[in-house]
Backbone as XML, in Angstrom:
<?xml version="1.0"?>
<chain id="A" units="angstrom">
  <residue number="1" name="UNK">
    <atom name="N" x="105.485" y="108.903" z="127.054"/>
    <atom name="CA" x="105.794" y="109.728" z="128.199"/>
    <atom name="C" x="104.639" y="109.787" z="129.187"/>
  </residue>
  <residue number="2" name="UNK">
    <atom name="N" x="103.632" y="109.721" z="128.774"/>
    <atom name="CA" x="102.084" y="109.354" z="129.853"/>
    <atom name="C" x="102.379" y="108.779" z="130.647"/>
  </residue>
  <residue number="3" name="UNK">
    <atom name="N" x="102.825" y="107.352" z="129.988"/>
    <atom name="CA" x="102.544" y="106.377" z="130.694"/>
    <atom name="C" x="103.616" y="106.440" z="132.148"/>
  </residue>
  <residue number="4" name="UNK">
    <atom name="N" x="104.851" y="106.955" z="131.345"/>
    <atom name="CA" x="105.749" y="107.080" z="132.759"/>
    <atom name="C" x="105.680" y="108.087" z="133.512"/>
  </residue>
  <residue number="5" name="UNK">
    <atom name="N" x="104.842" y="109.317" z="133.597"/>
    <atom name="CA" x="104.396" y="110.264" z="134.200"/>
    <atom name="C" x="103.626" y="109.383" z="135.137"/>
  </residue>
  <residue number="6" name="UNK">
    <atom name="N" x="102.562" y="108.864" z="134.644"/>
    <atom name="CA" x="101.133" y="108.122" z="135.363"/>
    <atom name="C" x="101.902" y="107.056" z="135.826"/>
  </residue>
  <residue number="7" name="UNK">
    <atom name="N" x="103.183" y="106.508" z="136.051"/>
    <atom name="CA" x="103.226" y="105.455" z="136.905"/>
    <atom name="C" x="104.807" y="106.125" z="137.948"/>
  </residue>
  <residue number="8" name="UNK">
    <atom name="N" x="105.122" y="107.323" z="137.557"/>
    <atom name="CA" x="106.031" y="107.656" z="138.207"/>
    <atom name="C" x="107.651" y="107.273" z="137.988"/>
  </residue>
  <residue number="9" name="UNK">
    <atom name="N" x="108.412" y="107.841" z="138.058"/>
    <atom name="CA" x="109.876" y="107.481" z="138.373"/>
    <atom name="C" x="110.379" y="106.700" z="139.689"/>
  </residue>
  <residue number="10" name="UNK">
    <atom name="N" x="110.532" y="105.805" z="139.564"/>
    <atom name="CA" x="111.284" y="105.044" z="140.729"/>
    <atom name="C" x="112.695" y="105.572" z="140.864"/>
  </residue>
  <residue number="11" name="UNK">
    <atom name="N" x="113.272" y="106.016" z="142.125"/>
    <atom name="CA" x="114.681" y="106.093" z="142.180"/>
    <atom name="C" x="115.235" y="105.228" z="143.376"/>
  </residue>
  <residue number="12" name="UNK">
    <atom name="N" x="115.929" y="104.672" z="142.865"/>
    <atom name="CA" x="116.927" y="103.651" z="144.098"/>
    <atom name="C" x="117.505" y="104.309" z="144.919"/>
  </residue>
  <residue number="13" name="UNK">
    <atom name="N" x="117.718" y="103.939" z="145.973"/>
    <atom name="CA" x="118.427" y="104.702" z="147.161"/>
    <atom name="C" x="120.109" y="104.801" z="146.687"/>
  </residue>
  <residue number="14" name="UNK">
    <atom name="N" x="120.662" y="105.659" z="146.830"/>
    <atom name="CA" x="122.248" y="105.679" z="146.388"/>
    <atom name="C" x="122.998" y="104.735" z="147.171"/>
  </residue>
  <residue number="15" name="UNK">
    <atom name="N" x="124.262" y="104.350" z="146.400"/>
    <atom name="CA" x="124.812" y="103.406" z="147.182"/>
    <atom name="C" x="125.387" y="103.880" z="148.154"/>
  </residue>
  <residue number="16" name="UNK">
    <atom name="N" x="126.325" y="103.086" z="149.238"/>
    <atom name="CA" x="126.897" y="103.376" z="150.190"/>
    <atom name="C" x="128.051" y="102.504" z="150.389"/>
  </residue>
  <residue number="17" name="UNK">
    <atom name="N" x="129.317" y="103.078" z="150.712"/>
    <atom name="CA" x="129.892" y="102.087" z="150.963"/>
    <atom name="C" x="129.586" y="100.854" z="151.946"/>
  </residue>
  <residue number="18" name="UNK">
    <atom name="N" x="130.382" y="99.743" z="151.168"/>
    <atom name="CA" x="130.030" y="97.975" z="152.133"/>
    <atom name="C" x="128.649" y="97.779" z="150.983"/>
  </residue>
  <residue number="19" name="UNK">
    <atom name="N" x="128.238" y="98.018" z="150.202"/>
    <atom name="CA" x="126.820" y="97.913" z="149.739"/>
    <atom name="C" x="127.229" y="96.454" z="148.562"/>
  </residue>
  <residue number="20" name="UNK">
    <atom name="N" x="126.469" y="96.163" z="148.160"/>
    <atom name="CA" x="126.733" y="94.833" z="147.476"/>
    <atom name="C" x="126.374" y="95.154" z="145.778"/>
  </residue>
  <residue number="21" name="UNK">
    <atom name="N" x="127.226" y="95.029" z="144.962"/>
    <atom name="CA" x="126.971" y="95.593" z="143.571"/>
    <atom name="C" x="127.347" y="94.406" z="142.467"/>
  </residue>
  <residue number="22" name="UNK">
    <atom name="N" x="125.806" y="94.036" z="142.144"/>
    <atom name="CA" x="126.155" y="92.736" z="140.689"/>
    <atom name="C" x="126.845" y="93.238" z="139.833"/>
  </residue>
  <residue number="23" name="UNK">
    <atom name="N" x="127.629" y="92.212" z="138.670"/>
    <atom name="CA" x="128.268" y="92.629" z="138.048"/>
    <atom name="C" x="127.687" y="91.441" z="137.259"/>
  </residue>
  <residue number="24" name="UNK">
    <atom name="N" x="127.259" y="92.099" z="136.220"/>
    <atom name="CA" x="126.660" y="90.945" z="135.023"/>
    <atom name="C" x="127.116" y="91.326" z="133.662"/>
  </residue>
  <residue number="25" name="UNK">
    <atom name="N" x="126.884" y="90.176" z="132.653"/>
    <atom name="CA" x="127.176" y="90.656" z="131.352"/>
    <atom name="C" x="126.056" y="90.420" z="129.973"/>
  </residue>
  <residue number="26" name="UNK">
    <atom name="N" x="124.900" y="91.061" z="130.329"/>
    <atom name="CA" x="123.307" y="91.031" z="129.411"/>
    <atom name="C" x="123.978" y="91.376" z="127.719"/>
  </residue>
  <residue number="27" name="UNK">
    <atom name="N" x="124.922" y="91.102" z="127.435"/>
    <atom name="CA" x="124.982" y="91.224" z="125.930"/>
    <atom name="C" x="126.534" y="90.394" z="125.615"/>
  </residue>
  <residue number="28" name="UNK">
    <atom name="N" x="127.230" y="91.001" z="125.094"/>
    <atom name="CA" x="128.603" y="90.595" z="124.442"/>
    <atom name="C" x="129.329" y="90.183" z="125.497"/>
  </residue>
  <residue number="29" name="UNK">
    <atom name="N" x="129.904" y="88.953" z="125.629"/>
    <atom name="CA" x="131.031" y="88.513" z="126.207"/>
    <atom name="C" x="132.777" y="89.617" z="126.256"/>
  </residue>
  <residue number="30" name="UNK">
    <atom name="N" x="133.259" y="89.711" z="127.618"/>
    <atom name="CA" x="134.830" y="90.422" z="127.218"/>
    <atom name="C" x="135.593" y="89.815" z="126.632"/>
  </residue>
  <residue number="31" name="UNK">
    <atom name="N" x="135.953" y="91.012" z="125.453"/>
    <atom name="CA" x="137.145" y="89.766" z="124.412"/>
    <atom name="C" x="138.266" y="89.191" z="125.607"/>
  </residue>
  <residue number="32" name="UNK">
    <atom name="N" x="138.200" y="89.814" z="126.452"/>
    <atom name="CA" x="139.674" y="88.998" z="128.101"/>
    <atom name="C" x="138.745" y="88.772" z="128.917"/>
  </residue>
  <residue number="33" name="UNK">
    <atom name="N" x="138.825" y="87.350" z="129.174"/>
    <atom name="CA" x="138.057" y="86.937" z="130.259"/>
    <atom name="C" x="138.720" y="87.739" z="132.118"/>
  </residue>
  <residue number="34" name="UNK">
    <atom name="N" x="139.892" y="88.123" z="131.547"/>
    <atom name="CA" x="140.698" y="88.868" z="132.796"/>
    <atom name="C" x="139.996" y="90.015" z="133.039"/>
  </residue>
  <residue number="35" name="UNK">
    <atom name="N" x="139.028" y="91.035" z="132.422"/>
    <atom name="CA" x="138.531" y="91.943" z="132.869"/>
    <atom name="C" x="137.227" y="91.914" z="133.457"/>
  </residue>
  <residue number="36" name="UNK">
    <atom name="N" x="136.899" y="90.654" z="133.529"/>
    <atom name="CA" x="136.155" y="90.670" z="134.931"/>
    <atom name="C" x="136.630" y="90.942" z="136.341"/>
  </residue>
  <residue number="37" name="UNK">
    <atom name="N" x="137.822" y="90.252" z="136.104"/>
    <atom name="CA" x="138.335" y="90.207" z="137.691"/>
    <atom name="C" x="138.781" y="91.724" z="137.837"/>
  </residue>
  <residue number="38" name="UNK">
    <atom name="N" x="139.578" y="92.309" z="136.910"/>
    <atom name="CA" x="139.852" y="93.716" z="136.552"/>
    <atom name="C" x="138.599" y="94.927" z="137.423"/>
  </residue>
  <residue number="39" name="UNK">
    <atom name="N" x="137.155" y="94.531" z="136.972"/>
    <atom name="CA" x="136.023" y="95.186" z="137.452"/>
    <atom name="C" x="135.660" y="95.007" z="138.588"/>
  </residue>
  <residue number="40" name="UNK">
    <atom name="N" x="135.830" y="93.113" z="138.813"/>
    <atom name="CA" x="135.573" y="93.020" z="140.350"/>
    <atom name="C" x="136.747" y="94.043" z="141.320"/>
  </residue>
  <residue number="41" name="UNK">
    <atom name="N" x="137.726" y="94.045" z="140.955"/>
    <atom name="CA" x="139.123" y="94.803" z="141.618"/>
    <atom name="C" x="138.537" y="95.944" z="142.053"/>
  </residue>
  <residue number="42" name="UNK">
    <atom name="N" x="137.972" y="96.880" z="140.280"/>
    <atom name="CA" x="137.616" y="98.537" z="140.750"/>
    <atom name="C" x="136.746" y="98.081" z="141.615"/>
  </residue>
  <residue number="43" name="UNK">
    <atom name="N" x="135.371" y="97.723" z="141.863"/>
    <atom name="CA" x="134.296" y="97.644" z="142.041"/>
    <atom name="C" x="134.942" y="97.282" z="143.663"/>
  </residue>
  <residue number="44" name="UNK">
    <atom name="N" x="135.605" y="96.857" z="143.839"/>
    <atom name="CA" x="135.906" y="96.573" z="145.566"/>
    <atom name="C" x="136.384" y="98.118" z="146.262"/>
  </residue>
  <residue number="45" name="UNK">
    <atom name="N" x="137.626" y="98.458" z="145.261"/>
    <atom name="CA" x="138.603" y="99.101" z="145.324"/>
    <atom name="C" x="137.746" y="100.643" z="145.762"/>
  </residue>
  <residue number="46" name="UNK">
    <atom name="N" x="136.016" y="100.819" z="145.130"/>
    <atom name="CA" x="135.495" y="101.574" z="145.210"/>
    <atom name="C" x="134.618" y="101.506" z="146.834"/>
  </residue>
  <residue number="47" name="UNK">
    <atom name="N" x="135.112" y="100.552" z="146.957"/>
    <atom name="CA" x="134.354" y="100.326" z="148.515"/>
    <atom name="C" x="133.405" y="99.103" z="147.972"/>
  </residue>
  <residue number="48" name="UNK">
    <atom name="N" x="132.790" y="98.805" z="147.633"/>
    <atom name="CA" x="131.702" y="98.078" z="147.587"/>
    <atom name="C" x="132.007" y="96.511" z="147.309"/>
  </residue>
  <residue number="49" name="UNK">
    <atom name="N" x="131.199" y="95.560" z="147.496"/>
    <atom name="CA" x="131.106" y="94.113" z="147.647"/>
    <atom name="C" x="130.681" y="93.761" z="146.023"/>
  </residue>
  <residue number="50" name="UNK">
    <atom name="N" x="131.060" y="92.703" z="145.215"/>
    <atom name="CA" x="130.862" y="92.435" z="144.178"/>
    <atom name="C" x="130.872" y="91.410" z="144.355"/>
  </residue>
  <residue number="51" name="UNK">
    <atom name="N" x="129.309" y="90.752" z="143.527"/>
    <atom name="CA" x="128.903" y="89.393" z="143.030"/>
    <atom name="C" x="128.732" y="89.581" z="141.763"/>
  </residue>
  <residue number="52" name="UNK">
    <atom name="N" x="129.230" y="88.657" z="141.117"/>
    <atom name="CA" x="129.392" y="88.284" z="139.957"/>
    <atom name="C" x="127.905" y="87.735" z="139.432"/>
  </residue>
  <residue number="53" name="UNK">
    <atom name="N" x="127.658" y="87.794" z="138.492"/>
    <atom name="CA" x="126.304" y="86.966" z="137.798"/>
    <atom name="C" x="126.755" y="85.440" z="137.627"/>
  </residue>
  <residue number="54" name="UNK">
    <atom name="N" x="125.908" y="84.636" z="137.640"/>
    <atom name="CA" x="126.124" y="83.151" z="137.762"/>
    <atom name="C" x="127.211" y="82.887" z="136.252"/>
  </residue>
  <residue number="55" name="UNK">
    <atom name="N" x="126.746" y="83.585" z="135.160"/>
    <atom name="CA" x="126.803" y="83.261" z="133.797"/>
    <atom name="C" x="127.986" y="84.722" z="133.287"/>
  </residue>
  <residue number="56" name="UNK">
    <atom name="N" x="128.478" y="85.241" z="134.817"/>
    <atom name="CA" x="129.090" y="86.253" z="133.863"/>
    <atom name="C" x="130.238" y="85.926" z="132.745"/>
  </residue>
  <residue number="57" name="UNK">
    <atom name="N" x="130.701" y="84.722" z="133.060"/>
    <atom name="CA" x="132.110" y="84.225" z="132.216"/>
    <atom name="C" x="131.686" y="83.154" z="131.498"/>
  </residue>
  <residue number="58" name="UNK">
    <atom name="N" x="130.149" y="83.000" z="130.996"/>
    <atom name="CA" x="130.430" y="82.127" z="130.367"/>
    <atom name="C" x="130.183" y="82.891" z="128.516"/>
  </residue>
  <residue number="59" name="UNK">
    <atom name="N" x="130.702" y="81.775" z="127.335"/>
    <atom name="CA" x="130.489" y="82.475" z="126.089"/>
    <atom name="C" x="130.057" y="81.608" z="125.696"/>
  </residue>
  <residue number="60" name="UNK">
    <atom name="N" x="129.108" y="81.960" z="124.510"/>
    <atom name="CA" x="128.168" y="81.509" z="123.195"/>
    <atom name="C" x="128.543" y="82.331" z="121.887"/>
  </residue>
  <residue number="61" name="UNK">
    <atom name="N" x="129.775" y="81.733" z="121.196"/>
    <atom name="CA" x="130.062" y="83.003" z="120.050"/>
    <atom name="C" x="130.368" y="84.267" z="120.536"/>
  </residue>
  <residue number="62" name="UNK">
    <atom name="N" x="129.808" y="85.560" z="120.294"/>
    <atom name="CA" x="130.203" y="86.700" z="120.661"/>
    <atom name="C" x="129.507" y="87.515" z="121.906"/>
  </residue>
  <residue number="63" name="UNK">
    <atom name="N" x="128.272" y="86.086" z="122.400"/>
    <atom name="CA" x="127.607" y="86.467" z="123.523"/>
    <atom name="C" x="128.067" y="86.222" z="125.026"/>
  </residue>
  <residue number="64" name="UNK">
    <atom name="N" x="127.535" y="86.542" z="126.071"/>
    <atom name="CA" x="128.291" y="86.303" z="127.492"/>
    <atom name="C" x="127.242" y="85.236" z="127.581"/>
  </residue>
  <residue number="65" name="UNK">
    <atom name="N" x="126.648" y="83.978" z="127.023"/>
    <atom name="CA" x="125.876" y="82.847" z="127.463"/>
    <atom name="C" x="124.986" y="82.641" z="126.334"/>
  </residue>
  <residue number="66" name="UNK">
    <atom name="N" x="123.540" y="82.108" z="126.693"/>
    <atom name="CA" x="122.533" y="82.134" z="126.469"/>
    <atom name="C" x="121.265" y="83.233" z="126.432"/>
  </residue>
  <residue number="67" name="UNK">
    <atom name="N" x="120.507" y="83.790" z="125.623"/>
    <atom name="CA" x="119.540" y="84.708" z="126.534"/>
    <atom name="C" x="118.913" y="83.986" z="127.463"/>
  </residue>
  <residue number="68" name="UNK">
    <atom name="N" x="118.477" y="83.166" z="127.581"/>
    <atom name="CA" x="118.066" y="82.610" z="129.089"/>
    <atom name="C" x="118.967" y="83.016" z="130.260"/>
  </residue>
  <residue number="69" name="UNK">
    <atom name="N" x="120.389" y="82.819" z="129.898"/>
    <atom name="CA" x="121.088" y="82.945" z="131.275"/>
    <atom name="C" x="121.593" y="84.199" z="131.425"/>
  </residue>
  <residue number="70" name="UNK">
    <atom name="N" x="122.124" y="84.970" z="130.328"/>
    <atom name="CA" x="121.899" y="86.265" z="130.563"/>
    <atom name="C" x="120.893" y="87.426" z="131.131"/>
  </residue>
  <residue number="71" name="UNK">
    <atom name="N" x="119.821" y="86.844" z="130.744"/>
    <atom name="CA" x="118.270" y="87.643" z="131.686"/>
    <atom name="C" x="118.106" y="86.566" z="132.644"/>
  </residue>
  <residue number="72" name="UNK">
    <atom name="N" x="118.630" y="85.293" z="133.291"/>
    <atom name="CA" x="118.580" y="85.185" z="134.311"/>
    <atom name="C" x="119.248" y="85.695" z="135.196"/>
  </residue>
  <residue number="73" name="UNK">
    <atom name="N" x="120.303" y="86.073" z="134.581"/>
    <atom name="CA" x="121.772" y="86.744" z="135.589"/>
    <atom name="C" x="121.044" y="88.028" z="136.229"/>
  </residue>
  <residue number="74" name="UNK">
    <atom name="N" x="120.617" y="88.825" z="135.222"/>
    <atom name="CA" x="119.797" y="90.085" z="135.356"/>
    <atom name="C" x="118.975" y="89.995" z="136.730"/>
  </residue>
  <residue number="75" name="UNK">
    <atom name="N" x="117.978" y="89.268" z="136.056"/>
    <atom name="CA" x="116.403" y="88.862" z="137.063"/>
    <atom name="C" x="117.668" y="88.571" z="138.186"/>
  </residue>
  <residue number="76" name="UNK">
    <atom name="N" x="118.329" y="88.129" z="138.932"/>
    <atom name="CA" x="118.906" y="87.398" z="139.768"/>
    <atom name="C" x="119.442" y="88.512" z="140.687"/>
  </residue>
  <residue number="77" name="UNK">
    <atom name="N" x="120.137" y="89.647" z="139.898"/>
    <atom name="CA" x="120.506" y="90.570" z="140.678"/>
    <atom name="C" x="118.968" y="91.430" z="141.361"/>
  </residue>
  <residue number="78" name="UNK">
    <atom name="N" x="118.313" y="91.798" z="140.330"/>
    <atom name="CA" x="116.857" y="92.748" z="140.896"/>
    <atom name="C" x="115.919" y="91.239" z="142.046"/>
  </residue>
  <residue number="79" name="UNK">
    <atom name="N" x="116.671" y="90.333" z="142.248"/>
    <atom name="CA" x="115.585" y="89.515" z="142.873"/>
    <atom name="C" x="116.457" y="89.576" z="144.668"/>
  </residue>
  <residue number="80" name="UNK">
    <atom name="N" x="117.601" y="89.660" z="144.014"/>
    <atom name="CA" x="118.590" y="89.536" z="145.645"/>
    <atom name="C" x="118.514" y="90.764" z="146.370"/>
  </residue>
  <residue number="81" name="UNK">
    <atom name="N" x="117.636" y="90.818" z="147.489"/>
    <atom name="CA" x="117.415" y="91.729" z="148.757"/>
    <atom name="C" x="118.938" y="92.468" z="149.154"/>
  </residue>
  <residue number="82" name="UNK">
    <atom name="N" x="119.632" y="91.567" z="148.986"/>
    <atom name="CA" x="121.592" y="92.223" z="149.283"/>
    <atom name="C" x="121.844" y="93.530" z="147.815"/>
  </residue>
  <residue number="83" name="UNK">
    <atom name="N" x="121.955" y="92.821" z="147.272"/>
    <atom name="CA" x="121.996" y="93.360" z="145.725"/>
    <atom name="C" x="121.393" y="94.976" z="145.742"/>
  </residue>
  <residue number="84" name="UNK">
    <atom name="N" x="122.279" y="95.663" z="145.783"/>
    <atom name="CA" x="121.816" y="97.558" z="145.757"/>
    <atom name="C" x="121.993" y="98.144" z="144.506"/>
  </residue>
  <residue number="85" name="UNK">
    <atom name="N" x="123.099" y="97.361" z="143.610"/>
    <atom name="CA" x="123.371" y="98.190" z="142.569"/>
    <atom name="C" x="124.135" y="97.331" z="141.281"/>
  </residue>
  <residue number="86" name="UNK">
    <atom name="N" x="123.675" y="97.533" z="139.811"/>
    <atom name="CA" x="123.903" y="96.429" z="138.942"/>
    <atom name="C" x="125.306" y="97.159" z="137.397"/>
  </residue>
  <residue number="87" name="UNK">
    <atom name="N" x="125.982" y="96.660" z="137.581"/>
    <atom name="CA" x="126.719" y="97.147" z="136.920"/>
    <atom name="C" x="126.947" y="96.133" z="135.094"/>
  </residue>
  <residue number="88" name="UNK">
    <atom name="N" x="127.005" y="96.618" z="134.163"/>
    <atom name="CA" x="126.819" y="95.706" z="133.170"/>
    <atom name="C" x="127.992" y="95.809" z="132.063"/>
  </residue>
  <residue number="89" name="UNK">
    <atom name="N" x="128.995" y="94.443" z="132.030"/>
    <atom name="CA" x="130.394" y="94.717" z="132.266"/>
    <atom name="C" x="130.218" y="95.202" z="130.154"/>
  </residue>
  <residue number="90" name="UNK">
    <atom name="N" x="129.535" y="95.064" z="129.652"/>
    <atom name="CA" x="129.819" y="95.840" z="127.866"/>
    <atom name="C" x="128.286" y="95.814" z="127.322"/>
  </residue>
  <residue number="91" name="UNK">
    <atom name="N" x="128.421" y="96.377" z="126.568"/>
    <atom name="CA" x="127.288" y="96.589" z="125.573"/>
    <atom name="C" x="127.217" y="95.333" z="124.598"/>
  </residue>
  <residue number="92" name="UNK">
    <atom name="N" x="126.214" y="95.657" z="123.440"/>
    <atom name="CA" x="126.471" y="94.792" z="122.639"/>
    <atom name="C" x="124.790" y="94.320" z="122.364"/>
  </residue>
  <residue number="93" name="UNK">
    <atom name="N" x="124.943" y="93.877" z="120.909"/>
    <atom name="CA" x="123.433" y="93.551" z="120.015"/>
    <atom name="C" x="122.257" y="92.286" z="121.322"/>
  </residue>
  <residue number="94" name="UNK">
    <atom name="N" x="123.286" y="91.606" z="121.822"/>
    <atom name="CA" x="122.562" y="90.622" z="122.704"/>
    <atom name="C" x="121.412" y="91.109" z="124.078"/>
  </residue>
  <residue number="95" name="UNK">
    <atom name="N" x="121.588" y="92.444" z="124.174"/>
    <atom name="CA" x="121.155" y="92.938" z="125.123"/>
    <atom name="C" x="119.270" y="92.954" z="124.260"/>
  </residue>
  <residue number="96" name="UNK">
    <atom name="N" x="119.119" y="93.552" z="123.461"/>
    <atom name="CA" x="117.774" y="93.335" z="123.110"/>
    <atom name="C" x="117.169" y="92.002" z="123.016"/>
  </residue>
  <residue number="97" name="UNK">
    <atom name="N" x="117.753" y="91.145" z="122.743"/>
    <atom name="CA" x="117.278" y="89.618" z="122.596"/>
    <atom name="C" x="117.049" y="89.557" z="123.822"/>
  </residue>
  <residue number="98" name="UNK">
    <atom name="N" x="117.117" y="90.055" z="125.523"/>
    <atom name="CA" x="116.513" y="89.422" z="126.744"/>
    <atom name="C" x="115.606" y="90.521" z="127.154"/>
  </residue>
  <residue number="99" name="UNK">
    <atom name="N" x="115.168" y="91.242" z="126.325"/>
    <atom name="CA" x="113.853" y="92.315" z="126.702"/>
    <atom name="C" x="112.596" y="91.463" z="127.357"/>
  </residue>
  <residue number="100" name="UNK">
    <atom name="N" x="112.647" y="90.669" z="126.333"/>
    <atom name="CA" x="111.390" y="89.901" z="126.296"/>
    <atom name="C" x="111.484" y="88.563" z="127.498"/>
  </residue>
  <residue number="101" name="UNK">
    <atom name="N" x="112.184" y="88.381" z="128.539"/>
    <atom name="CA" x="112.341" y="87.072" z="129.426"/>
    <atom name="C" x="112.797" y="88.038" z="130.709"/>
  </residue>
  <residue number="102" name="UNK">
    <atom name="N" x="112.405" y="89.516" z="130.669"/>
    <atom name="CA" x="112.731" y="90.069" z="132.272"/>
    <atom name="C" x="110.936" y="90.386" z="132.778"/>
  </residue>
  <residue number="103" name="UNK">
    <atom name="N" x="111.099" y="90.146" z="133.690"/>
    <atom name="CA" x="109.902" y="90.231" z="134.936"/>
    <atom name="C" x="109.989" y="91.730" z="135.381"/>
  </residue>
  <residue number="104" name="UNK">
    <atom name="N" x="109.196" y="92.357" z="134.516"/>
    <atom name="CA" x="109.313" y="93.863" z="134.602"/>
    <atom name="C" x="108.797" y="94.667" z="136.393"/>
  </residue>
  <residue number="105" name="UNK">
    <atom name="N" x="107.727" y="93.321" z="136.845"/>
    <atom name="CA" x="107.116" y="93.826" z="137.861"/>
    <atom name="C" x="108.200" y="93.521" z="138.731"/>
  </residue>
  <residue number="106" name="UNK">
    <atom name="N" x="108.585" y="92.658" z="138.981"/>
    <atom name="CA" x="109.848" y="91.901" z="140.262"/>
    <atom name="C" x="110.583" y="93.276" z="139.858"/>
  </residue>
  <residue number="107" name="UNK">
    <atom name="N" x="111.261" y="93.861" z="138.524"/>
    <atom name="CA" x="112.094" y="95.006" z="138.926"/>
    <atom name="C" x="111.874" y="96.166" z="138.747"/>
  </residue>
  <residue number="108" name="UNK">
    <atom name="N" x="110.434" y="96.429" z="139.010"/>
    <atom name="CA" x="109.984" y="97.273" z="139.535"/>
    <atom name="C" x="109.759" y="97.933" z="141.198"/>
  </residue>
  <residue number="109" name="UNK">
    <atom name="N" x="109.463" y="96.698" z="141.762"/>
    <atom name="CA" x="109.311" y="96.687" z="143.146"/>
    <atom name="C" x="110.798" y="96.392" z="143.769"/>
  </residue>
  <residue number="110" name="UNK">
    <atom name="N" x="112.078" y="96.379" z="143.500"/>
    <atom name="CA" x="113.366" y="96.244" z="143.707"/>
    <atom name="C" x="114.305" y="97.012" z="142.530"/>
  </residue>
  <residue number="111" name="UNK">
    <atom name="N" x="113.870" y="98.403" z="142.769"/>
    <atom name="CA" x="114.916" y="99.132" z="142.346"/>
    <atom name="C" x="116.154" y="98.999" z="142.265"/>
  </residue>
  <residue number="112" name="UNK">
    <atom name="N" x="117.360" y="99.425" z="141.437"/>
    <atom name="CA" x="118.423" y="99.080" z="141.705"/>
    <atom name="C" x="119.315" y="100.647" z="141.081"/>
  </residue>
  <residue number="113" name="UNK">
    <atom name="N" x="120.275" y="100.941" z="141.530"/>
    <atom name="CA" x="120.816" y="101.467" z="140.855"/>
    <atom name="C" x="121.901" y="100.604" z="139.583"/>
  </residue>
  <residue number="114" name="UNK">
    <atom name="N" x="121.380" y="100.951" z="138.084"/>
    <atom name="CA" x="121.966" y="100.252" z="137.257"/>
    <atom name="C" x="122.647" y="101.086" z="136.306"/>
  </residue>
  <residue number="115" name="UNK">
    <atom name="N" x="123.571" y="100.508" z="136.115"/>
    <atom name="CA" x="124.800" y="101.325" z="135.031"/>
    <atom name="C" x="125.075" y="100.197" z="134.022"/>
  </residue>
  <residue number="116" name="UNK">
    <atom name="N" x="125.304" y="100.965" z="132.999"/>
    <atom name="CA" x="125.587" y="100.426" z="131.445"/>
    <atom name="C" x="125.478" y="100.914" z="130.418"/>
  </residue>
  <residue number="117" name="UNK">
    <atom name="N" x="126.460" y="101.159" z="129.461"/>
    <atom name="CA" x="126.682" y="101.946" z="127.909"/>
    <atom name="C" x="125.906" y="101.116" z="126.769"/>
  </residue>
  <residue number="118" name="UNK">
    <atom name="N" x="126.055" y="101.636" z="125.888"/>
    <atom name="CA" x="126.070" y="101.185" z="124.599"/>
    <atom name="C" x="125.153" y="100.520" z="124.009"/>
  </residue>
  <residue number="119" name="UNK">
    <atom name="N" x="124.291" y="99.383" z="123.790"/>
    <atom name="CA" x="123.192" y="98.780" z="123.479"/>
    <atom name="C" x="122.854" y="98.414" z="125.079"/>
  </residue>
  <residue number="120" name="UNK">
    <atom name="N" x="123.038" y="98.670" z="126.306"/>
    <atom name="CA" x="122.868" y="98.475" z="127.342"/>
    <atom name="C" x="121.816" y="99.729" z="127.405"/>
  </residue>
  <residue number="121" name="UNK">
    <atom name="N" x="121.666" y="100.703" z="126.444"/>
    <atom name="CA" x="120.472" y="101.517" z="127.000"/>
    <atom name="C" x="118.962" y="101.097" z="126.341"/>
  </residue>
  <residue number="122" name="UNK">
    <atom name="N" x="119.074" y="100.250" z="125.303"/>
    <atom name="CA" x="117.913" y="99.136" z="125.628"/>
    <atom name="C" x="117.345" y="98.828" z="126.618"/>
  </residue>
  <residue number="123" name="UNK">
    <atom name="N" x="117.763" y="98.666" z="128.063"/>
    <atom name="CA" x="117.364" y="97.626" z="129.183"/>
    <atom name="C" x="117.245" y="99.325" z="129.785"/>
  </residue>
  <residue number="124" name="UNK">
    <atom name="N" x="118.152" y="100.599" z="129.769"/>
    <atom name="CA" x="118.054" y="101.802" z="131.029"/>
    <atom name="C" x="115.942" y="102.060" z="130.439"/>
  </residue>
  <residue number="125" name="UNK">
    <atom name="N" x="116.181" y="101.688" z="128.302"/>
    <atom name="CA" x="115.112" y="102.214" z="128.101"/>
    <atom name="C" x="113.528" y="101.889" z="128.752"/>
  </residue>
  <residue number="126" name="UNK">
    <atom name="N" x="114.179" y="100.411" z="128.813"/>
    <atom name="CA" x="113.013" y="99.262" z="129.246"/>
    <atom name="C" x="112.621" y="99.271" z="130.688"/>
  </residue>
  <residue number="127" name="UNK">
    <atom name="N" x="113.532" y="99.613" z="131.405"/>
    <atom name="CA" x="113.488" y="99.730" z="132.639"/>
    <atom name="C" x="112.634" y="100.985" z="133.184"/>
  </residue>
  <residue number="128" name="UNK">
    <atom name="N" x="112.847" y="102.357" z="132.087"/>
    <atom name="CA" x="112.065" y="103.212" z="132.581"/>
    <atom name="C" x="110.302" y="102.834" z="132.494"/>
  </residue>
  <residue number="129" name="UNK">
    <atom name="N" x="110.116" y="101.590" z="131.206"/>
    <atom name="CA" x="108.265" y="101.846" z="131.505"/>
    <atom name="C" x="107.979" y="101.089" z="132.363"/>
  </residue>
</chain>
């Protein structure tokens, strides 16, 4: 808790509608590849612009890719200047395996507002130091 006292809380600016919101998948693949498009739908439907992660549809067994391409998908959204807000379409054990391949400083200095359940609070945890 020091340490995040002594370096502060970052908060992202709230979204707005028209705002541009990734939609990635840092752990378990959807058992329906149809509920992506399902999310892209809400995610419009809510006002906002949705990009997909390069790797969001792809599978490896019970994962949404590779950890390489899964924490690239990640890094990709905190690197895009458009990109306001990151949405992370399931949870799942794969999310700790890309702790170790995110560029903590790049998403530090590009806040995002990010949402995600379940072994997805691995990355809310990681994100806070």
């Amino acid at each position: 808790m020091q340490r995040l006292a002594a370096r502060g809380l970052i908060k992202p600016e709230r979204l707005q509608p028209g705002d541009v919101v990734g939609i990635i998948a840092p752990a378990s693949a959807p058992p329906d590849p149809k509920a992506v498009d399902c999310v892209v739908g809400q995610v419009e439907r809510l006002g906002f612009k949705a990009k997909l992660g390069r790797h969001v549809r792809a599978r490896l067994g019970f994962l949404a890719g590779t950890d390489r391409e899964r924490a690239a998908d990640l890094m990709a959204m905190f690197a895009d200047k458009r990109v306001r807000g990151v949405i992370c379409l399931r949870g799942g054990y794969g999310t700790a395996r890309i702790l170790d391949r995110l560029d903590y400083a790049l998403i530090r200095r590009n806040p995002r507002v990010f949402a995600g359940y379940s072994d997805i609070t691995a990355l809310h945890s990681a994100l806070l130091m």
